[in-house]
Structures are given as structure tokens and as C-alpha cells.
Biopython code that builds the backbone (N, CA, C, O; Angstrom):
import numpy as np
from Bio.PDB.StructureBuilder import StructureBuilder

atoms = [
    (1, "UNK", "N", (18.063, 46.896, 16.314)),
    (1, "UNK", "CA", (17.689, 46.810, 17.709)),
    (1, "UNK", "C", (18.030, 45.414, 18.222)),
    (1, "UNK", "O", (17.418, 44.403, 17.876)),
    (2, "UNK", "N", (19.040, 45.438, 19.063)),
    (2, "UNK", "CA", (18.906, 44.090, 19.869)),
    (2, "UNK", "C", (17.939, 43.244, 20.861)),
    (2, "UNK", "O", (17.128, 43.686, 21.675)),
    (3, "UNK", "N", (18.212, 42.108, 20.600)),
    (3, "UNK", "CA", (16.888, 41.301, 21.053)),
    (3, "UNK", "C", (17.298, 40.766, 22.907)),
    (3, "UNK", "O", (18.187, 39.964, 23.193)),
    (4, "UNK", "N", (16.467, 41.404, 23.822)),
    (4, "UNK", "CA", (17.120, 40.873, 25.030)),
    (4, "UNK", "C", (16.460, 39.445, 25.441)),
    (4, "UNK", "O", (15.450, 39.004, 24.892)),
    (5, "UNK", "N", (17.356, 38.602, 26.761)),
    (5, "UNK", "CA", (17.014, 37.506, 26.750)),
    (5, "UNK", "C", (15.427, 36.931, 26.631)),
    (5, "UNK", "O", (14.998, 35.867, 26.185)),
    (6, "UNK", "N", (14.813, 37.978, 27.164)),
    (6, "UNK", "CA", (12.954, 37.441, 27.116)),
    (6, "UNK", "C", (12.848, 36.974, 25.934)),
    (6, "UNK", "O", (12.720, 35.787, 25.631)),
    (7, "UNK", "N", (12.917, 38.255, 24.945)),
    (7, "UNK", "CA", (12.247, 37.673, 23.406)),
    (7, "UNK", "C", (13.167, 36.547, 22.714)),
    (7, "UNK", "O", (12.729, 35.656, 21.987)),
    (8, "UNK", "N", (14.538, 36.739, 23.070)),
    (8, "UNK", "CA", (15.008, 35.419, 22.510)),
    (8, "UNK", "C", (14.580, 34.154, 23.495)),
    (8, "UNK", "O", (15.232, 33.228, 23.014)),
    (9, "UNK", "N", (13.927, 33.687, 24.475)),
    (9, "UNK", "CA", (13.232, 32.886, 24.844)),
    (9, "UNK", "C", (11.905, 32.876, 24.303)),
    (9, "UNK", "O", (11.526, 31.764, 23.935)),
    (10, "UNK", "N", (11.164, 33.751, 24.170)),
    (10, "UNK", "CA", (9.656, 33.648, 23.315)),
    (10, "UNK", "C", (9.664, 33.435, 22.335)),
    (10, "UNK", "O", (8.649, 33.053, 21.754)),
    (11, "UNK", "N", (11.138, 33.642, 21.582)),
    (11, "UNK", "CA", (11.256, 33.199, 19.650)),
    (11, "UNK", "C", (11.588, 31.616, 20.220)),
    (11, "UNK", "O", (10.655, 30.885, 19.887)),
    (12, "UNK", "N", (12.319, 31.101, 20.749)),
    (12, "UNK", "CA", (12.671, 29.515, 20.622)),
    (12, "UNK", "C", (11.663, 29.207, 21.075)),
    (12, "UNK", "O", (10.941, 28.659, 20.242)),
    (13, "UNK", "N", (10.963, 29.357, 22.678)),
    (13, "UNK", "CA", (9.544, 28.371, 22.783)),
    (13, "UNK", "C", (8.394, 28.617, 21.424)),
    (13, "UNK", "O", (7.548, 27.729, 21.317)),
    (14, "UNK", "N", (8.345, 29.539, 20.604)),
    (14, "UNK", "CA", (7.543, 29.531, 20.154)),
    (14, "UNK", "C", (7.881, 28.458, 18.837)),
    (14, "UNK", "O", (7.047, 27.731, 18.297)),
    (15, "UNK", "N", (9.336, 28.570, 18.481)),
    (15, "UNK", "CA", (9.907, 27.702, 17.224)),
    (15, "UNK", "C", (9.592, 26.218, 17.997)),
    (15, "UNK", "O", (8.934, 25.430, 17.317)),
    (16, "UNK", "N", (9.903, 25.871, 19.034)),
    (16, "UNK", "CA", (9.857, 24.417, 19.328)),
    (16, "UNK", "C", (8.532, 24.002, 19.215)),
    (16, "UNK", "O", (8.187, 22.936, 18.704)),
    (17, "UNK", "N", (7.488, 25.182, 19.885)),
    (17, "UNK", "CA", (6.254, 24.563, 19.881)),
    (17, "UNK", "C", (5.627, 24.101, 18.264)),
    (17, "UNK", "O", (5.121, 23.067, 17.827)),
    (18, "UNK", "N", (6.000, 25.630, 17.587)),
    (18, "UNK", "CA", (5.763, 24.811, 16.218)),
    (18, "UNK", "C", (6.010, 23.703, 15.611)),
    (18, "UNK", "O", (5.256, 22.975, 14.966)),
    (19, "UNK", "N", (7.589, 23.574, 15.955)),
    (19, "UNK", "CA", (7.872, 22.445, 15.438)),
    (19, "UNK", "C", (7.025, 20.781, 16.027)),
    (19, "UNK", "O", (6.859, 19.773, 15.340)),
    (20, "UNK", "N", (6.650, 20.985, 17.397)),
    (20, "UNK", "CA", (6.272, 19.934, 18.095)),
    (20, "UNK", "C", (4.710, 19.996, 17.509)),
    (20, "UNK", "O", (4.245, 18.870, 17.340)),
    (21, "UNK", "N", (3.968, 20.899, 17.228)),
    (21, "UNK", "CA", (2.760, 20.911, 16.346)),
    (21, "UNK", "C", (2.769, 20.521, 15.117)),
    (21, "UNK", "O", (1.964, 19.645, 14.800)),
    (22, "UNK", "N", (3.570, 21.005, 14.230)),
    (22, "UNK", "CA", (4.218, 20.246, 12.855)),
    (22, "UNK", "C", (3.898, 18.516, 12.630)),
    (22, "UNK", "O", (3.149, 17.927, 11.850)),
    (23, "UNK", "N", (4.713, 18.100, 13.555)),
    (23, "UNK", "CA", (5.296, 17.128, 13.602)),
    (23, "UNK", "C", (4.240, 15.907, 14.391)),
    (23, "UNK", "O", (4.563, 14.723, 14.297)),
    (24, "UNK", "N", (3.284, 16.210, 14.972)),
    (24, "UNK", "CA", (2.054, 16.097, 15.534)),
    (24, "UNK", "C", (0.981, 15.191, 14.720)),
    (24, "UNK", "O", (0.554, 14.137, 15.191)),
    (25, "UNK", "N", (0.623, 15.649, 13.579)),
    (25, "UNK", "CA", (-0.306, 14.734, 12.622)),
    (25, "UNK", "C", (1.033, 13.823, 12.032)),
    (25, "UNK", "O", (0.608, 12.687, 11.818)),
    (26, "UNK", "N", (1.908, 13.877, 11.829)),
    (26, "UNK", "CA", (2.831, 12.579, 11.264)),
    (26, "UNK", "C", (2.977, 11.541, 12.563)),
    (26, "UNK", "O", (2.296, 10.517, 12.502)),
    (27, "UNK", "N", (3.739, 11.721, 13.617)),
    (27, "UNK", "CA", (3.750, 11.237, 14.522)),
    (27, "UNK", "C", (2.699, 10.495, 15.009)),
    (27, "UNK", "O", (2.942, 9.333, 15.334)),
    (28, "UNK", "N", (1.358, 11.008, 15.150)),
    (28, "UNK", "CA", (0.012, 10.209, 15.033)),
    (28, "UNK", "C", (-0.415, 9.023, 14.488)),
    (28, "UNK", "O", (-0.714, 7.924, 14.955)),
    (29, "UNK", "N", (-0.356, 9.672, 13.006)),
    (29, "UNK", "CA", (-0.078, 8.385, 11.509)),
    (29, "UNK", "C", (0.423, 7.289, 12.262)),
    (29, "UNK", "O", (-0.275, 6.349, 12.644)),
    (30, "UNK", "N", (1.727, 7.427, 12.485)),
    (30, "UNK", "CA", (2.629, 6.247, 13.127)),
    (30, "UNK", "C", (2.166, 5.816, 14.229)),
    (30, "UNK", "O", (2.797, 4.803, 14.530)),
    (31, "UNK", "N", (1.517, 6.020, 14.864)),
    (31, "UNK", "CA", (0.813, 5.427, 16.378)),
    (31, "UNK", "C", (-0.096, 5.126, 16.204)),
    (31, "UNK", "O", (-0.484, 4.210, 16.930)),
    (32, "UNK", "N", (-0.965, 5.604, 15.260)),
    (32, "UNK", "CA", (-2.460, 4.669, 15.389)),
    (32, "UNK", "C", (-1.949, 3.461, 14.025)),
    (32, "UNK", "O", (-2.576, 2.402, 14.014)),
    (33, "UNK", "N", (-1.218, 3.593, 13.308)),
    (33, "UNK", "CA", (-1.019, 2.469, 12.637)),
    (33, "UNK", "C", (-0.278, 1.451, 13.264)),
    (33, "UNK", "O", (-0.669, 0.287, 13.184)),
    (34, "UNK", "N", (1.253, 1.895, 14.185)),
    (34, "UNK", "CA", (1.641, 0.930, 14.972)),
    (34, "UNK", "C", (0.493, 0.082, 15.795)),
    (34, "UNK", "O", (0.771, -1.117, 15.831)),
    (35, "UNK", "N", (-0.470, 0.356, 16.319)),
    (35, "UNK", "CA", (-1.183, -0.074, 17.448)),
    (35, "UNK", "C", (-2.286, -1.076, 16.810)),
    (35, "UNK", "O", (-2.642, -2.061, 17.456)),
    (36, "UNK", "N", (-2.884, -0.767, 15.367)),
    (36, "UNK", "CA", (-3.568, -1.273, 14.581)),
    (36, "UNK", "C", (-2.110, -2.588, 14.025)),
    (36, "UNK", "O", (-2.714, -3.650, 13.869)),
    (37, "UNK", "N", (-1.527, -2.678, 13.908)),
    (37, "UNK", "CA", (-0.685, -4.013, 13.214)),
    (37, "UNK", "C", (-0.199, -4.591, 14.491)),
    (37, "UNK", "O", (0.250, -5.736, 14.444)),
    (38, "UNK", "N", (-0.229, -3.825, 15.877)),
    (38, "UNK", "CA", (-0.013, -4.563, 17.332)),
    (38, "UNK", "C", (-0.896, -5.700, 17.112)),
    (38, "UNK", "O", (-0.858, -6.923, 16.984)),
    (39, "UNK", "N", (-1.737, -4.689, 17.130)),
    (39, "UNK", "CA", (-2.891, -5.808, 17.183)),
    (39, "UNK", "C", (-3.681, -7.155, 16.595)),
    (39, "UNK", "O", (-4.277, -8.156, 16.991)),
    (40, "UNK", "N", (-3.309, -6.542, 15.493)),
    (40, "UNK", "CA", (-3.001, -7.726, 14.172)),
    (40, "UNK", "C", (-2.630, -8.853, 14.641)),
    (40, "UNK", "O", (-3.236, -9.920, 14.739)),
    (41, "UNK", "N", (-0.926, -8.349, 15.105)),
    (41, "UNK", "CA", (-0.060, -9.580, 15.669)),
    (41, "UNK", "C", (-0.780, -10.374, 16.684)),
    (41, "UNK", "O", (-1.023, -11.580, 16.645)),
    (42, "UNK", "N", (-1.042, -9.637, 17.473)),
    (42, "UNK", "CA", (-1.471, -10.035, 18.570)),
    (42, "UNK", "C", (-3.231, -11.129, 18.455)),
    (42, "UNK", "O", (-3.520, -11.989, 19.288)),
    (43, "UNK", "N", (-3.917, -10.844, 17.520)),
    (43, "UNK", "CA", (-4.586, -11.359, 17.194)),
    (43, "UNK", "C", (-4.940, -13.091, 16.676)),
    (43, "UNK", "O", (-5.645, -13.978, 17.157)),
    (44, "UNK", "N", (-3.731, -12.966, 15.033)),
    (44, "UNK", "CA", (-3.301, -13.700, 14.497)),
    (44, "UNK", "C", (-1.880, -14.508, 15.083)),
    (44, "UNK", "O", (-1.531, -15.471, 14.399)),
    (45, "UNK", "N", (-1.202, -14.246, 16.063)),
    (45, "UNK", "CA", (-0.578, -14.259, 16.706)),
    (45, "UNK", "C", (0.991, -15.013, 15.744)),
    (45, "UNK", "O", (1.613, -16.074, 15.695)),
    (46, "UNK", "N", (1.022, -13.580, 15.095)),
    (46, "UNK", "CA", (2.502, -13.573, 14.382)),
    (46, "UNK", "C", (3.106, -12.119, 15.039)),
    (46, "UNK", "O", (2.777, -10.933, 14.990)),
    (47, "UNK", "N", (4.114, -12.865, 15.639)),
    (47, "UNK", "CA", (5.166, -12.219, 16.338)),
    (47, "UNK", "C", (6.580, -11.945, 15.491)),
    (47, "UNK", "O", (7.696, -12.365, 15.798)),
    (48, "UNK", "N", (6.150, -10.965, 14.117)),
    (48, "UNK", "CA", (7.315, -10.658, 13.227)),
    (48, "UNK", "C", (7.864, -8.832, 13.789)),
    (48, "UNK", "O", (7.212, -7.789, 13.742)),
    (49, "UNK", "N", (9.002, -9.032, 14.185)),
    (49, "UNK", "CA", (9.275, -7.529, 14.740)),
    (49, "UNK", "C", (9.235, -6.360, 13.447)),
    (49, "UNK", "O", (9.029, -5.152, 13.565)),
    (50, "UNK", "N", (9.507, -7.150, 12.166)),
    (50, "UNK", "CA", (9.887, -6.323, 11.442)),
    (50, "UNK", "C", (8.546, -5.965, 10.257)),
    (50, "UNK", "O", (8.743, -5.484, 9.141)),
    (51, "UNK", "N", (7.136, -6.347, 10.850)),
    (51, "UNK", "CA", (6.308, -6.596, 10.133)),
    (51, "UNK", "C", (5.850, -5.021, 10.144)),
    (51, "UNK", "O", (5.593, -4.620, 9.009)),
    (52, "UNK", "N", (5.708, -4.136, 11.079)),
    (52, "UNK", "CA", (5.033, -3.193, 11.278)),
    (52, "UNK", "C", (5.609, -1.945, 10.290)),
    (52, "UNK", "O", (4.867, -1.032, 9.928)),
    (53, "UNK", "N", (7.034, -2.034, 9.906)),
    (53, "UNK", "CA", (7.835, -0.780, 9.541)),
    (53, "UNK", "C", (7.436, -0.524, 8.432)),
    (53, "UNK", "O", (7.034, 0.636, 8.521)),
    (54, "UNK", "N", (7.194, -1.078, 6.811)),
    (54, "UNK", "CA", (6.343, -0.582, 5.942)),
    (54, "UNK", "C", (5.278, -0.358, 6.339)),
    (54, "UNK", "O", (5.068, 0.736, 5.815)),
    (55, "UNK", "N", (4.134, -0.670, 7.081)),
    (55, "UNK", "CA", (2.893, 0.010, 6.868)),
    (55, "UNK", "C", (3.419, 1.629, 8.026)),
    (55, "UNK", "O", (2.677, 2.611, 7.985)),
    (56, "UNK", "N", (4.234, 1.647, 8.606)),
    (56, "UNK", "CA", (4.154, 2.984, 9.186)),
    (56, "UNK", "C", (4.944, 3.592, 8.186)),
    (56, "UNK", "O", (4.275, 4.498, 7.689)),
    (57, "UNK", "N", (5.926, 3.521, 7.722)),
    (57, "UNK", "CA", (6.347, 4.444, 6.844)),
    (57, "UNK", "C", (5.636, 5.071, 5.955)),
    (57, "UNK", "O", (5.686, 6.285, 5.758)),
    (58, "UNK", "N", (4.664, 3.975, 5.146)),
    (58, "UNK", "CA", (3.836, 4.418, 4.107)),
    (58, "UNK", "C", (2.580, 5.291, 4.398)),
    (58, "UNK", "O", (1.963, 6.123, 3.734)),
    (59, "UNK", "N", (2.426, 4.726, 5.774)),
    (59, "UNK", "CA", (1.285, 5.771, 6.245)),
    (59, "UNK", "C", (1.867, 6.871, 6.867)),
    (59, "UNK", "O", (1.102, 7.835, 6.884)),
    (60, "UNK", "N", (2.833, 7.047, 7.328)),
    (60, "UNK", "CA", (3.064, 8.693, 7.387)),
    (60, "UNK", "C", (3.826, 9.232, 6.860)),
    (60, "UNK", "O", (4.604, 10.065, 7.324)),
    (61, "UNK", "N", (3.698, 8.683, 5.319)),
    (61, "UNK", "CA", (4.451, 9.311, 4.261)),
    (61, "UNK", "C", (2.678, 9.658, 3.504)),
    (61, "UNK", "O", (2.544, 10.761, 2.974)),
    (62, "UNK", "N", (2.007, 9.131, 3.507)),
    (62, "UNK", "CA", (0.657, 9.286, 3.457)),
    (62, "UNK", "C", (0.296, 10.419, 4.183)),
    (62, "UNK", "O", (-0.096, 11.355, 3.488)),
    (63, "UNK", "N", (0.324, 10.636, 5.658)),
    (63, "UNK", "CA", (-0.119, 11.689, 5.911)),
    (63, "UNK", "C", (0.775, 13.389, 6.559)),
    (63, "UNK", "O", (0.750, 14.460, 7.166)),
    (64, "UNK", "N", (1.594, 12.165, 5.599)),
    (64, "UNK", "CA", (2.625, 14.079, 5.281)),
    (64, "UNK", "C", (2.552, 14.789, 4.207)),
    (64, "UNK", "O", (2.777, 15.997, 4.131)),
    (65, "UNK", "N", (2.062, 13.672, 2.867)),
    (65, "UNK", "CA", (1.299, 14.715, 1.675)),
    (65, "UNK", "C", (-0.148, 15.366, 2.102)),
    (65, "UNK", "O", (-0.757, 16.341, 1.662)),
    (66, "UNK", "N", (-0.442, 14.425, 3.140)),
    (66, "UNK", "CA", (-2.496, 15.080, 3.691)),
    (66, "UNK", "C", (-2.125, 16.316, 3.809)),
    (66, "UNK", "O", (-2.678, 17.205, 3.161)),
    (67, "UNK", "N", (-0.833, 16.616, 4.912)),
    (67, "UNK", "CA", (-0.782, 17.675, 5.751)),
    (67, "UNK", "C", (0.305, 18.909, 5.719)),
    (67, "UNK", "O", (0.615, 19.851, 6.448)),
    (68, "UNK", "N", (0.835, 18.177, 4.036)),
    (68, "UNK", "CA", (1.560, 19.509, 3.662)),
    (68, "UNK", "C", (1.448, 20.732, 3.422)),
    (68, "UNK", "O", (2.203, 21.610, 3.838)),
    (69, "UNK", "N", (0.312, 20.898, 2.600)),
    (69, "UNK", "CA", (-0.464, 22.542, 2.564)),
    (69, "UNK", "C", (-0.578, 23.076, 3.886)),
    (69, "UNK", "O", (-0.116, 24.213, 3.973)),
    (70, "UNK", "N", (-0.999, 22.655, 4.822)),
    (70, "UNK", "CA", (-1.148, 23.149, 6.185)),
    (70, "UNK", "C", (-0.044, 23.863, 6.847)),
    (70, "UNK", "O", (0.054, 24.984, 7.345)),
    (71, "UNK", "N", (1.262, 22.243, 6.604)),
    (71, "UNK", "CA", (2.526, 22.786, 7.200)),
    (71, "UNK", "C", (3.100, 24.231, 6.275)),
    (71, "UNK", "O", (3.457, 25.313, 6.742)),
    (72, "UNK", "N", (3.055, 23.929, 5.256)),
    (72, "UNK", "CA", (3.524, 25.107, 4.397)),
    (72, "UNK", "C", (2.900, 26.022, 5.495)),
    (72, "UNK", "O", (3.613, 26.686, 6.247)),
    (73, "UNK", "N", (1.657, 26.026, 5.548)),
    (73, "UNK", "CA", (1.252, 27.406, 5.682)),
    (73, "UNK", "C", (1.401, 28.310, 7.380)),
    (73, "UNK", "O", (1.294, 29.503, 7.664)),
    (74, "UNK", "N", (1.678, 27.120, 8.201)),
    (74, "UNK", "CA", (2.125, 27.326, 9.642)),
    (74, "UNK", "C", (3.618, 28.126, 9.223)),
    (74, "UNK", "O", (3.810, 29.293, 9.564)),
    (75, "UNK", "N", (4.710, 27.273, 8.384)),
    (75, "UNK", "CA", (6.130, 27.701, 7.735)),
    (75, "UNK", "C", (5.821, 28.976, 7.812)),
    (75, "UNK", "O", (6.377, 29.766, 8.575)),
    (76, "UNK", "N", (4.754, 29.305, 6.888)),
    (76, "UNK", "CA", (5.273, 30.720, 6.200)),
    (76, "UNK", "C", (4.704, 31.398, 7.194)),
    (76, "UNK", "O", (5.591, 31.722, 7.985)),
    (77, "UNK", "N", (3.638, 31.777, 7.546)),
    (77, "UNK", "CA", (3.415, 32.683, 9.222)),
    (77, "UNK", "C", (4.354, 32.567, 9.994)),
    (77, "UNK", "O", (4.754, 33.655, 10.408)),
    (78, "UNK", "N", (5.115, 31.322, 10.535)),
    (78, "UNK", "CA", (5.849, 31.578, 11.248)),
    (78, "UNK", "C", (7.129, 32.618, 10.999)),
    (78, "UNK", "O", (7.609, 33.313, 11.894)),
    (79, "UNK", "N", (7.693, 32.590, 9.316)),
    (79, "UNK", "CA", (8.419, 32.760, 8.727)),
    (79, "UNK", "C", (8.279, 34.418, 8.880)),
    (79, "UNK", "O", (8.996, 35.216, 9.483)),
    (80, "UNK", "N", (7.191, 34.594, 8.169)),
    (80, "UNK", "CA", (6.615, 36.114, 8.134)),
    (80, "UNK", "C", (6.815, 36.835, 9.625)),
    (80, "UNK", "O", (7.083, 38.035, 9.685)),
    (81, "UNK", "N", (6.685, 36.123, 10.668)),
    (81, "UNK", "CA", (6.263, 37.210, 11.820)),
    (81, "UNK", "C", (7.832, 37.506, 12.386)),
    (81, "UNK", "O", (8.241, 38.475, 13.026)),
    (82, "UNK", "N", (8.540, 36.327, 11.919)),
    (82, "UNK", "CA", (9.908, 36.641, 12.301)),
    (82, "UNK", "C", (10.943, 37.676, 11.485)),
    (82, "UNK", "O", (11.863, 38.398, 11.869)),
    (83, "UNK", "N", (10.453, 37.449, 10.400)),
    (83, "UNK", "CA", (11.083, 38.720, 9.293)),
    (83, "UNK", "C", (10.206, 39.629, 9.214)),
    (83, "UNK", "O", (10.080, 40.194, 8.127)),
    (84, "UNK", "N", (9.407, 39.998, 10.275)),
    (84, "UNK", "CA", (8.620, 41.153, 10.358)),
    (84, "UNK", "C", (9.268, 41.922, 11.256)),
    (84, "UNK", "O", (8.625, 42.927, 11.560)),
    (85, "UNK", "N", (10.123, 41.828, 11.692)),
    (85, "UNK", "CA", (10.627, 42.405, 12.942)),
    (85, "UNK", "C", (10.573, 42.565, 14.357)),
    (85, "UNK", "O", (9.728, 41.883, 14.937)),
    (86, "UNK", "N", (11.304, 43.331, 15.048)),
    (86, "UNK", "CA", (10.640, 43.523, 16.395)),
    (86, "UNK", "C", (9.056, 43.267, 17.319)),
    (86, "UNK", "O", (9.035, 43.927, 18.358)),
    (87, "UNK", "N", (8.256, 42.735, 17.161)),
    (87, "UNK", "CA", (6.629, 42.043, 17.333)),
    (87, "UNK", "C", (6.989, 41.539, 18.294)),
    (87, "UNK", "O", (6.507, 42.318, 19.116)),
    (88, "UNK", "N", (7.555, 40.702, 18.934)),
    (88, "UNK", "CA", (7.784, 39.741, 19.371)),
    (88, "UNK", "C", (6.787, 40.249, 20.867)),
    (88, "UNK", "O", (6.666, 39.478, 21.819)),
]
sb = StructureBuilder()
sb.init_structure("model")
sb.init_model(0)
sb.init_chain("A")
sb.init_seg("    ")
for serial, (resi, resn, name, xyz) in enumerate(atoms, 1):
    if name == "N":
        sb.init_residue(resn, " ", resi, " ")
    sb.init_atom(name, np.array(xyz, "f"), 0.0, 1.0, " ", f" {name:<3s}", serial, name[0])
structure = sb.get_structure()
């Protein structure tokens, strides 16, 4: 059965949104840690540009193992409803 333009618009907004939910608790990580070593700087008042990039990496490499079981499990529902067929 072919898919007409609606549902192939309801399969991509729904893939982007996932993906933009996914991507949501990592992205975070990196903003509340950027803003926490802003501040640092700003405090202690060392103005190193390149001071901030290990602690964000490590912290949202940190909270991409927190939030891997989760993502898996968004993956595979998403995965499932699409190789389920026609639903849409």
C-alpha cells in the first residue's frame, strides 16, 4: 500500500520530533555545565576560551550513558510502530 503525502509528513514530523527529544537531555548536560564554568570565569575572572570544552564533553558523555536505556527504548518503539505497518 502506498503511503500518500499526509502520512509521509506525520512519519518525518514525528522522526524529527524524536530525534529533537533524544537529543534534549544531552544538549542540556552541555548548557547547564557551559553556564556553571561561565560563571566560574566570570567569577574568578579567567577569561580562557578553551577552558569550558572538557568539562562539557565529559559531562555529556556522562549523561549519554545516564540516558541510554531510555534512548534505546524511545529507538525501538519508534522502530516497532514503523515496521508495523500502515498505523500511521
Amino acid at each position: 500500500m502506498a503511503m500518500n503525502v499526509e502520512q509521509a509528513i506525520d512519519v518525518v514530523r514525528e522522526t524529527l520530533t524524536l530525534m529533537l527529544t533524544l537529543s534534549l537531555p544531552i544538549l542540556a548536560a552541555a548548557l547547564v555545565i557551559g553556564l556553571i564554568v561561565s560563571l566560574m570565569q566570570a567569577v574568578t575572572q579567567v577569561q580562557e576560551q578553551t577552558l569550558s570544552f572538557v568539562p562539557k564533553i565529559v559531562g555529556m558523555g556522562v549523561a549519554a550513558i545516564v540516558v541510554l536505556p531510555w534512548i534505546i527504548m524511545q529507538i525501538m518503539d519508534f522502530a516497532t510502530r514503523m515496521f508495523a505497518g500502515p498505523n500511521w
